[in-house]
PDB file as gemmi writes it, atoms N, CA and C in Angstrom:
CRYST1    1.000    1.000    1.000  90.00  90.00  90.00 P 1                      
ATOM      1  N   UNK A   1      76.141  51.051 -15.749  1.00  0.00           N  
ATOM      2  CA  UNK A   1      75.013  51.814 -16.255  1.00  0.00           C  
ATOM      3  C   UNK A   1      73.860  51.930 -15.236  1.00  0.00           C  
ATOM      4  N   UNK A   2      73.514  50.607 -14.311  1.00  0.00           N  
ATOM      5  CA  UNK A   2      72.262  51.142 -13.382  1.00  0.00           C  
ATOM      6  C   UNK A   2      72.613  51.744 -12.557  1.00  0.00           C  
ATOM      7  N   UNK A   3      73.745  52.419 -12.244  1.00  0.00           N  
ATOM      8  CA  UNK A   3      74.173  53.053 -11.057  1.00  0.00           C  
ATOM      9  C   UNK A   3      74.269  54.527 -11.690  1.00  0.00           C  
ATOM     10  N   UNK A   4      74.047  54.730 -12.608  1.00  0.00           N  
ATOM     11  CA  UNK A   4      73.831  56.079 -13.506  1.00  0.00           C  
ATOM     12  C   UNK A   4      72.205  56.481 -12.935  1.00  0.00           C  
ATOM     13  N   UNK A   5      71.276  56.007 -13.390  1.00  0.00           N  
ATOM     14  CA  UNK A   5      69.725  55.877 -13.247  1.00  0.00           C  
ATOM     15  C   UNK A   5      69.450  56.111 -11.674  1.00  0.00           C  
ATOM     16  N   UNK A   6      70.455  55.140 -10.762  1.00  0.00           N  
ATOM     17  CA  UNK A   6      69.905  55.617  -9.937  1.00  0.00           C  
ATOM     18  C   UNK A   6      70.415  56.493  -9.452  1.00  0.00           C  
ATOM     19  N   UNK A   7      71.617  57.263  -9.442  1.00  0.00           N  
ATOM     20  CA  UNK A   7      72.039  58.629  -8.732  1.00  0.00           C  
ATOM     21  C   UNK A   7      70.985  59.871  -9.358  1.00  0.00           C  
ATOM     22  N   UNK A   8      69.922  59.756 -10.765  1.00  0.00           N  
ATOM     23  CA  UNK A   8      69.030  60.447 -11.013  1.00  0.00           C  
ATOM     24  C   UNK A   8      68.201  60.918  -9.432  1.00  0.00           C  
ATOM     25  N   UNK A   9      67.831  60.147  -8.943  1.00  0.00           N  
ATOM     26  CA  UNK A   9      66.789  60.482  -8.023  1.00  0.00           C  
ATOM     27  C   UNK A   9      67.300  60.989  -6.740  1.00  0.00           C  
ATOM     28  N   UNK A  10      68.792  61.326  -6.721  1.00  0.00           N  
ATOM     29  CA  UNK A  10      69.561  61.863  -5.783  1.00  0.00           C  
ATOM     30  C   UNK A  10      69.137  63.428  -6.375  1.00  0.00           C  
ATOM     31  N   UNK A  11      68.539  64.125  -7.543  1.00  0.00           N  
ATOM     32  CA  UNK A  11      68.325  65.261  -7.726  1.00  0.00           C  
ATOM     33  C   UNK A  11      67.269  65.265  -8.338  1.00  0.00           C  
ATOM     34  N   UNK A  12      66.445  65.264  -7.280  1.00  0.00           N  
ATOM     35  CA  UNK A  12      65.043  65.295  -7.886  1.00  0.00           C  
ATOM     36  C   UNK A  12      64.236  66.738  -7.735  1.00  0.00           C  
ATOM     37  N   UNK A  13      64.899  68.069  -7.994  1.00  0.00           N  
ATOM     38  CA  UNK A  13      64.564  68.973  -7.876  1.00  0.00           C  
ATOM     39  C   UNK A  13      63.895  70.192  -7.239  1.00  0.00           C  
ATOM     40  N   UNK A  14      63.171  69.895  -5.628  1.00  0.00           N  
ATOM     41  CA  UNK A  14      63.141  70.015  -5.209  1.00  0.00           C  
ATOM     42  C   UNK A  14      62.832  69.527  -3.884  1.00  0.00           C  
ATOM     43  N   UNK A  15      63.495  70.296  -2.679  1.00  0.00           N  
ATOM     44  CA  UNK A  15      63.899  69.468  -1.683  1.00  0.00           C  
ATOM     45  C   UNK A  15      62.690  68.909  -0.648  1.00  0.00           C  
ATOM     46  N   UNK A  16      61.172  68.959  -0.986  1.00  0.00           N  
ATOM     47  CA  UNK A  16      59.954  68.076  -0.623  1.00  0.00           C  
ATOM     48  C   UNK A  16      59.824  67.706  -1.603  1.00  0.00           C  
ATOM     49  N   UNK A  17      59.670  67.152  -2.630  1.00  0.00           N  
ATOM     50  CA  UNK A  17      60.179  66.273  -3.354  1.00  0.00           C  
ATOM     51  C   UNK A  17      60.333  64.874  -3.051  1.00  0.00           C  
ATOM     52  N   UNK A  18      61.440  64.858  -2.427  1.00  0.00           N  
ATOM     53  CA  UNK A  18      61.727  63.575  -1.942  1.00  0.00           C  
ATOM     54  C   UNK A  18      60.760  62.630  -0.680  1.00  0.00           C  
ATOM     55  N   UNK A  19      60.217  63.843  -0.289  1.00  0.00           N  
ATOM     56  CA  UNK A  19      59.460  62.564   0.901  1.00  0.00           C  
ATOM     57  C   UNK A  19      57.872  62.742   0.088  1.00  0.00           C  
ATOM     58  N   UNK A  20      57.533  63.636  -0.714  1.00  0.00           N  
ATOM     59  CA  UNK A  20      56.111  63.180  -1.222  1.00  0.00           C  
ATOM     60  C   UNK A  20      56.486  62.546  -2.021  1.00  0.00           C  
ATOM     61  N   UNK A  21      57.559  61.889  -2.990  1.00  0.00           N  
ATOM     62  CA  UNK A  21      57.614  60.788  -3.994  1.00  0.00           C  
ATOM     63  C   UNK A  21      57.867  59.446  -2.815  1.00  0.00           C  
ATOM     64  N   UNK A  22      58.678  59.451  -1.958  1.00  0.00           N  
ATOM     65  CA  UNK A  22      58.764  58.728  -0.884  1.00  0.00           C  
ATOM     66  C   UNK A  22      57.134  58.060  -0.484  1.00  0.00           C  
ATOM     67  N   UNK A  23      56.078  58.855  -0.155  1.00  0.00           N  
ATOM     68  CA  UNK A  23      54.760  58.600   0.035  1.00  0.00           C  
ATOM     69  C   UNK A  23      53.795  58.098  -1.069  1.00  0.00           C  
ATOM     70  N   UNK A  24      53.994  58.956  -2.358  1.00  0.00           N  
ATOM     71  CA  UNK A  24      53.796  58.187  -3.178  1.00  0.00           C  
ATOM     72  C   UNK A  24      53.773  56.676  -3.247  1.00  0.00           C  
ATOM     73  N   UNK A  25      55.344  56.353  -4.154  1.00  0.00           N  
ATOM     74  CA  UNK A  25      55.715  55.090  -3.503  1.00  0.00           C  
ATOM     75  C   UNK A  25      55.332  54.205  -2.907  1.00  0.00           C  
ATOM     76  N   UNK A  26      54.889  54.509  -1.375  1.00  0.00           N  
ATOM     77  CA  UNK A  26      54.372  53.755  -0.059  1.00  0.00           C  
ATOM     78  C   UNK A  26      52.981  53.169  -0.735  1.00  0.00           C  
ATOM     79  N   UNK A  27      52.488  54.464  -1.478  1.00  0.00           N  
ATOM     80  CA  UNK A  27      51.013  54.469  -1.392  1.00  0.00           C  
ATOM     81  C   UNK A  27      50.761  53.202  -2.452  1.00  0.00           C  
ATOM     82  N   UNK A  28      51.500  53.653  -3.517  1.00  0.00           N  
ATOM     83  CA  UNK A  28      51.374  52.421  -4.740  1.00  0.00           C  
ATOM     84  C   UNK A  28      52.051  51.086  -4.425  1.00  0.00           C  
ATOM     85  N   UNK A  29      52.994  50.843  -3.739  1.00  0.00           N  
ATOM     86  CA  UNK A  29      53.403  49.541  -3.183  1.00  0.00           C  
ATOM     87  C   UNK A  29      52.477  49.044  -1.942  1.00  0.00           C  
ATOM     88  N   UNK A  30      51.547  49.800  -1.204  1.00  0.00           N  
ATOM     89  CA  UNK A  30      50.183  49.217  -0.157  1.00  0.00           C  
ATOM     90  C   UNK A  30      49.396  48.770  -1.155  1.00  0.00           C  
ATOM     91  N   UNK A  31      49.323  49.480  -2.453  1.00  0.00           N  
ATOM     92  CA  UNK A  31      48.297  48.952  -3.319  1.00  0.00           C  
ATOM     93  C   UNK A  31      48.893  47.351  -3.735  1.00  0.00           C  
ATOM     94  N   UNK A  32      49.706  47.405  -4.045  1.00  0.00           N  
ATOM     95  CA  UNK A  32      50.364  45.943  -4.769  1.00  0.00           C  
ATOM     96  C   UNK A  32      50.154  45.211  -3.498  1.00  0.00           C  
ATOM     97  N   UNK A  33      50.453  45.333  -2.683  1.00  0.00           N  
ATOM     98  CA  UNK A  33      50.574  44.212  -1.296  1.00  0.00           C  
ATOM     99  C   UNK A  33      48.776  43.532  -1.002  1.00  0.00           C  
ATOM    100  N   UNK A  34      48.285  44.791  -1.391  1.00  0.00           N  
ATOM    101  CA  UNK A  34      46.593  44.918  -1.440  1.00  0.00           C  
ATOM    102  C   UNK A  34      46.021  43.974  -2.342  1.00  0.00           C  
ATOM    103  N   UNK A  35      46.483  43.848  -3.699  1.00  0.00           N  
ATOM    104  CA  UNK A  35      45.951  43.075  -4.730  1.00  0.00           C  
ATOM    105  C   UNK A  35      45.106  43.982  -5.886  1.00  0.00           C  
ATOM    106  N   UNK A  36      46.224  45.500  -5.532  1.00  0.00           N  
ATOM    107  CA  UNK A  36      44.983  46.228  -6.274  1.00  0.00           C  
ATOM    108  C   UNK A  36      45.741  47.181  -7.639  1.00  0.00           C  
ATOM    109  N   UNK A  37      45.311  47.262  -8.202  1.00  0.00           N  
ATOM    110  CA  UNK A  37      45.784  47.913  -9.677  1.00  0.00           C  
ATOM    111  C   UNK A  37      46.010  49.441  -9.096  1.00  0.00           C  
ATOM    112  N   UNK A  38      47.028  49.682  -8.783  1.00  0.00           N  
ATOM    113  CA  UNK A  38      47.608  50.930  -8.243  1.00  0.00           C  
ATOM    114  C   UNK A  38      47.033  52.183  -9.169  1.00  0.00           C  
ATOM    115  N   UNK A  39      46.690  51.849 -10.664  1.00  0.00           N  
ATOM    116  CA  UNK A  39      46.452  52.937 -11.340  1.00  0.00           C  
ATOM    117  C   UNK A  39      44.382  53.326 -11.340  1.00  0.00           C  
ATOM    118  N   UNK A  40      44.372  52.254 -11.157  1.00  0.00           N  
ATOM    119  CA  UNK A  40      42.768  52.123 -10.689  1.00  0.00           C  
ATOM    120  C   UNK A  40      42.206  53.190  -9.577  1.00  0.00           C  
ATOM    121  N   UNK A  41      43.325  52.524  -8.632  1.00  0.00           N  
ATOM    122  CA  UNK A  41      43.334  53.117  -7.530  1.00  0.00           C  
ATOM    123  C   UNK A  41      43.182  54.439  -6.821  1.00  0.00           C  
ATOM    124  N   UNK A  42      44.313  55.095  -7.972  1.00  0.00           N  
ATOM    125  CA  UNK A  42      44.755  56.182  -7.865  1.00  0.00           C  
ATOM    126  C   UNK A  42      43.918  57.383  -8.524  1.00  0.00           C  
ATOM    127  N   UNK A  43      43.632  57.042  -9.778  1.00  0.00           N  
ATOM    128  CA  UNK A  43      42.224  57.491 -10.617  1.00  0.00           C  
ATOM    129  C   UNK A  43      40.819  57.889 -10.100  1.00  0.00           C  
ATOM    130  N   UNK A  44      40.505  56.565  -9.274  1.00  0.00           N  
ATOM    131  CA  UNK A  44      39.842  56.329  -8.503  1.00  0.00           C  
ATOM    132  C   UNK A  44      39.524  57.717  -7.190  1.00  0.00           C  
ATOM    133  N   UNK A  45      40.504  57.552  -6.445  1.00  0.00           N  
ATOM    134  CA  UNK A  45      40.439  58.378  -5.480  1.00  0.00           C  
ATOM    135  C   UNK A  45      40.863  59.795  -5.482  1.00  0.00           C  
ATOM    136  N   UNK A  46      41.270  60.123  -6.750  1.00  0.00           N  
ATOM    137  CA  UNK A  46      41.981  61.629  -7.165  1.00  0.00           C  
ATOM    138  C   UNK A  46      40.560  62.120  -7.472  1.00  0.00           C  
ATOM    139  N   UNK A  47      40.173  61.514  -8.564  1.00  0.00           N  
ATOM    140  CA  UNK A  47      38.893  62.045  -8.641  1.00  0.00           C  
ATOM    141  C   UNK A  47      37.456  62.616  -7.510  1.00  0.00           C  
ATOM    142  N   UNK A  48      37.817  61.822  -6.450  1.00  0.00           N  
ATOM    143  CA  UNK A  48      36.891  62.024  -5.234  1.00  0.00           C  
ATOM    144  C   UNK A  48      37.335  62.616  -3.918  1.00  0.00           C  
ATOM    145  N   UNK A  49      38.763  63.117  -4.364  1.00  0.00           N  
ATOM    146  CA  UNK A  49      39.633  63.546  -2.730  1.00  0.00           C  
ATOM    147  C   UNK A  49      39.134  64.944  -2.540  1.00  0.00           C  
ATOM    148  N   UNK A  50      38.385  66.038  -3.714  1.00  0.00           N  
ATOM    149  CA  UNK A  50      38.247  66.807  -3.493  1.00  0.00           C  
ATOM    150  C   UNK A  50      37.339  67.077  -2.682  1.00  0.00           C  
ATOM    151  N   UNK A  51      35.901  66.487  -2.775  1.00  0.00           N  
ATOM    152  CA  UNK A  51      34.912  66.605  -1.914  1.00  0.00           C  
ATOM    153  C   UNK A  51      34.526  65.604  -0.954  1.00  0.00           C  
ATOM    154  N   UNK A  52      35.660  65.006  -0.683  1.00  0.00           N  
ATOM    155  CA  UNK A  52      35.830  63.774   0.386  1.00  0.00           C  
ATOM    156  C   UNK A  52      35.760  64.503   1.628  1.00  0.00           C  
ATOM    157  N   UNK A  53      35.000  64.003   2.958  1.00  0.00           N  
ATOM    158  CA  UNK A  53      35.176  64.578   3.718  1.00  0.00           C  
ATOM    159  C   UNK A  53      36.457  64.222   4.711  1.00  0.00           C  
ATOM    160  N   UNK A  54      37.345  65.189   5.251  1.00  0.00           N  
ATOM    161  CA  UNK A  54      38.454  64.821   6.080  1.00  0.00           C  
ATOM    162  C   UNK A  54      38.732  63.811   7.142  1.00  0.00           C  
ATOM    163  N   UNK A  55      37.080  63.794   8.037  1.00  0.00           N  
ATOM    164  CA  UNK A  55      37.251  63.106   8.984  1.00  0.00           C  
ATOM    165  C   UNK A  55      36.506  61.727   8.249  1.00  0.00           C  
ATOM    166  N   UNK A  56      36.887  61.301   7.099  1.00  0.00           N  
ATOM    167  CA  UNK A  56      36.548  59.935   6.725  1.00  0.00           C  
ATOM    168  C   UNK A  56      37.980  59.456   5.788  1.00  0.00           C  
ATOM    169  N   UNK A  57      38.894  60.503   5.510  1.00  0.00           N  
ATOM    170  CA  UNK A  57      39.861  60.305   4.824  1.00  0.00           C  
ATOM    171  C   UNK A  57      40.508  58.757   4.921  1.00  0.00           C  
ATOM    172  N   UNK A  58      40.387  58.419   5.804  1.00  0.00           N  
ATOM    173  CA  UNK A  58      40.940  56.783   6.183  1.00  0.00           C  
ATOM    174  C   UNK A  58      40.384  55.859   5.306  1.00  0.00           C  
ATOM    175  N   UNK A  59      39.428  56.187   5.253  1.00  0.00           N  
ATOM    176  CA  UNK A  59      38.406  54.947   4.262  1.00  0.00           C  
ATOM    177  C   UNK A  59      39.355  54.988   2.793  1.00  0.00           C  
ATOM    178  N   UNK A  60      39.793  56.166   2.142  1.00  0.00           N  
ATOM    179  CA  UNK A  60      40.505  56.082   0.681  1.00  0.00           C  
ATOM    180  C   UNK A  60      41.875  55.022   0.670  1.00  0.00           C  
ATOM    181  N   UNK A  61      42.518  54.928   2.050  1.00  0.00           N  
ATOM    182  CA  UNK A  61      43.576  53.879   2.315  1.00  0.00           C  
ATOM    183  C   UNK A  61      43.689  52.406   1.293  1.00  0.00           C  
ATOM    184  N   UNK A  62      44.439  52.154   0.453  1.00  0.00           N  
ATOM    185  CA  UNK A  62      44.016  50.797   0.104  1.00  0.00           C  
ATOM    186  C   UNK A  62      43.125  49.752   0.787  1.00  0.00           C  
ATOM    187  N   UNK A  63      43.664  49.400   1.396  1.00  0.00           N  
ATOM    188  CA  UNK A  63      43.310  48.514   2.807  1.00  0.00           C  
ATOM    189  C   UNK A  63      41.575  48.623   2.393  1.00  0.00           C  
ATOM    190  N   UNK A  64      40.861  49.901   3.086  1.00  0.00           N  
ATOM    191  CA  UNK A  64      39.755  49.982   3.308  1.00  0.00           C  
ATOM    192  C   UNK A  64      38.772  50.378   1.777  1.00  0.00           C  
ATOM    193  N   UNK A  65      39.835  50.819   0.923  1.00  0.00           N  
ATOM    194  CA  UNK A  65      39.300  51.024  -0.261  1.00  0.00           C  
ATOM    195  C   UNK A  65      38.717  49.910  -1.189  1.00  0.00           C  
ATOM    196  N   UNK A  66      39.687  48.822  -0.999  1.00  0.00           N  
ATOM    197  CA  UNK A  66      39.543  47.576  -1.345  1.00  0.00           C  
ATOM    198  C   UNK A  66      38.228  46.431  -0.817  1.00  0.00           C  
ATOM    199  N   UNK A  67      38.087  46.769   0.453  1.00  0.00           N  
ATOM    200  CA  UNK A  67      37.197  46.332   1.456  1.00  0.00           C  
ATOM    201  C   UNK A  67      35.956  46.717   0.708  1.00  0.00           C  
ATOM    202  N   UNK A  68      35.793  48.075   0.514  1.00  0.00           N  
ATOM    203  CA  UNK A  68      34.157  48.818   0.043  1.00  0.00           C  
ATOM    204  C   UNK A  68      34.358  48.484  -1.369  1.00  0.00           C  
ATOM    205  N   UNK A  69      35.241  48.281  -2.515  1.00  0.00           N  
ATOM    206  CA  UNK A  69      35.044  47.783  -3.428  1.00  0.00           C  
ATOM    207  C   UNK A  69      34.266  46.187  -3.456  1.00  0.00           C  
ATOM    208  N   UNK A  70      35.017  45.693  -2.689  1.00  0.00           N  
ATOM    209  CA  UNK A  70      34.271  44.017  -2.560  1.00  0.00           C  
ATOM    210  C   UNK A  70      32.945  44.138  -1.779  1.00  0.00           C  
ATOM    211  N   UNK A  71      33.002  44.983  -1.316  1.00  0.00           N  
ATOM    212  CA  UNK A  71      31.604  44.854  -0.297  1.00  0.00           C  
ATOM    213  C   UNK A  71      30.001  45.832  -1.565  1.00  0.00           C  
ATOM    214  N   UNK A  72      30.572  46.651  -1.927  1.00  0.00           N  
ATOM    215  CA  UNK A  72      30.292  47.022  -3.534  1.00  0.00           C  
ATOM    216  C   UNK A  72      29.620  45.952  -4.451  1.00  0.00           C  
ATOM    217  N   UNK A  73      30.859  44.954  -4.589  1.00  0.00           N  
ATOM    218  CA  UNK A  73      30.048  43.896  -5.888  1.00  0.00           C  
ATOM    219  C   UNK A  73      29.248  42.746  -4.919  1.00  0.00           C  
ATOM    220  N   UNK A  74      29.717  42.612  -3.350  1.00  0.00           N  
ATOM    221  CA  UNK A  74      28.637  41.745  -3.389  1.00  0.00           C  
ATOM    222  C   UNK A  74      27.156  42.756  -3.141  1.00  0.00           C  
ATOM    223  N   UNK A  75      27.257  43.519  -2.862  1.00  0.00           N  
ATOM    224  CA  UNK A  75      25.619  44.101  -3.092  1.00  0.00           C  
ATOM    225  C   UNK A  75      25.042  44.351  -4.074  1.00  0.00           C  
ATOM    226  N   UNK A  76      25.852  44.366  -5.633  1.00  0.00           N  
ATOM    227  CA  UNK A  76      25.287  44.695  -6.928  1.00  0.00           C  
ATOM    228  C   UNK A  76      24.859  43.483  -7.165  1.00  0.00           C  
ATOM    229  N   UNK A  77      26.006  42.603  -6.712  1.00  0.00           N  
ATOM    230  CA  UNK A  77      25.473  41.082  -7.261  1.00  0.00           C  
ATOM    231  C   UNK A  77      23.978  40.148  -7.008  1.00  0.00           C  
TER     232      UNK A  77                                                      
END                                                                             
């Protein structure tokens, strides 16, 4: 039976598809490695990618996202 489930994602409908779920993926497993609630995360930065500027795009990275969150509460604190 799990070998059913996974030949699903052998047709995942179209053929970019596979490497933006591929990136996806990446993106939400940097979050876990991060210590960070992937859905937080993601919420988080969807909401602000629109008027984000390009040449700062790096900063939304887990990594650095996480960084300005903590650096965040210690200045509220």
């Amino acid at each position: 039976m799990p070998l059913r489930r996974a030949n699903n994602w052998l047709h995942i409908g179209h053929p970019d598809a596979g490497p933006r779920l591929a990136r996806l993926f990446s993106l939400i497993e940097n979050c876990r490695l991060e210590g960070i609630d992937p859905e937080a995360y993601l919420v988080d930065i969807i909401t602000r990618l629109l008027d984000y500027p390009d040449a700062r795009i790096s900063e939304l990275l887990p990594r650095q996202w996480r960084l300005a969150r903590a650096h965040q509460a210690q200045a509220s604190a």
